[in-house]
N, C-alpha and C positions, 0 to 999 in steps of 0.2 A: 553128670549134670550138675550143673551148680545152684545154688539155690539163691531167690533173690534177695538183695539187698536192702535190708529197712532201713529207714532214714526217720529222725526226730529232731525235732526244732528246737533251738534254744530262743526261747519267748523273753522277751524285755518286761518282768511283773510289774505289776500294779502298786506302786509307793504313793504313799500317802502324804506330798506334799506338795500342793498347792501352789502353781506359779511358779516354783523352781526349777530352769533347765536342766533335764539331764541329758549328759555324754558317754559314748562307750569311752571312757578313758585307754584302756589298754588289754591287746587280748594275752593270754595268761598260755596260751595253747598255739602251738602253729599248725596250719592245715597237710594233713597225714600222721601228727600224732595222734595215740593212741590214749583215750580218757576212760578213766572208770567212772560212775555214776553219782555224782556226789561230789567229783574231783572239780575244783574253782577253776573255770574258762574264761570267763569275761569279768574286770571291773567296770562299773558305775561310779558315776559320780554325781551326784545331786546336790549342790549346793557346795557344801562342805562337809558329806556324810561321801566315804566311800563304800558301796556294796559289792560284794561279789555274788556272781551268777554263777552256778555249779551243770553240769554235765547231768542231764535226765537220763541221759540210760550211760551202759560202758558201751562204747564202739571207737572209731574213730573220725576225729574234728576232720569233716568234707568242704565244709562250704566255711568262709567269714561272710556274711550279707551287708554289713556294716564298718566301716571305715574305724581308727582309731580318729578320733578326735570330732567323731562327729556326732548330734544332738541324736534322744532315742527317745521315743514314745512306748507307752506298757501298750501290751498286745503284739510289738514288732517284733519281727523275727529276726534275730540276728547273726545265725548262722544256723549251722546241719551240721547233727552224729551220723554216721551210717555204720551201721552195724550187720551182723547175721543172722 
C-alpha cells in the first residue's frame, strides 16, 4: 500500500516595504525536481532588492501557481513541495 503524499506551500512572506511592487522574477527549480529544505526555489524582486524564497520541507517542486514575471502578494501561494 502506498502511503499518501504530503504537499507544502511555498507562501510569498511578508516584506516590509511599502508601495513597492513585487514579481516572482524567476523560478530557481523546475516542476519534478527534487528540493531539500532550505534549497532557494523562487526569486523576488521588490524594487531593486532581489529575495530568495527557499523550499520549506525536502520533497519535490509539484505545482508553479505563479507565472515568471508576474506581480505577488505576502500571504500568496506560489507553488507546492510534495513529499512522503
Amino acid at each position: 500500500m502506498t502511503e499518501p503524499t504530503s504537499r507544502r506551500d511555498i507562501v510569498m512572506p511578508e516584506l516590509d516595504m511599502l508601495g513597492i511592487t513585487t514579481t516572482l522574477s524567476l523560478w530557481l527549480t523546475q516542476v519534478g525536481a527534487a528540493v531539500i529544505a532550505g534549497d532557494r526555489v523562487v526569486e523576488i524582486v521588490a524594487g531593486d532588492v532581489v529575495v530568495d524564497i527557499s523550499a520549506p520541507v525536502t520533497g519535490t517542486l509539484s505545482e508553479k501557481l505563479v507565472a515568471e514575471d508576474q506581480p505577488v502578494q505576502a500571504g500568496q501561494v506560489l507553488g507546492r513541495i510534495s513529499g512522503t
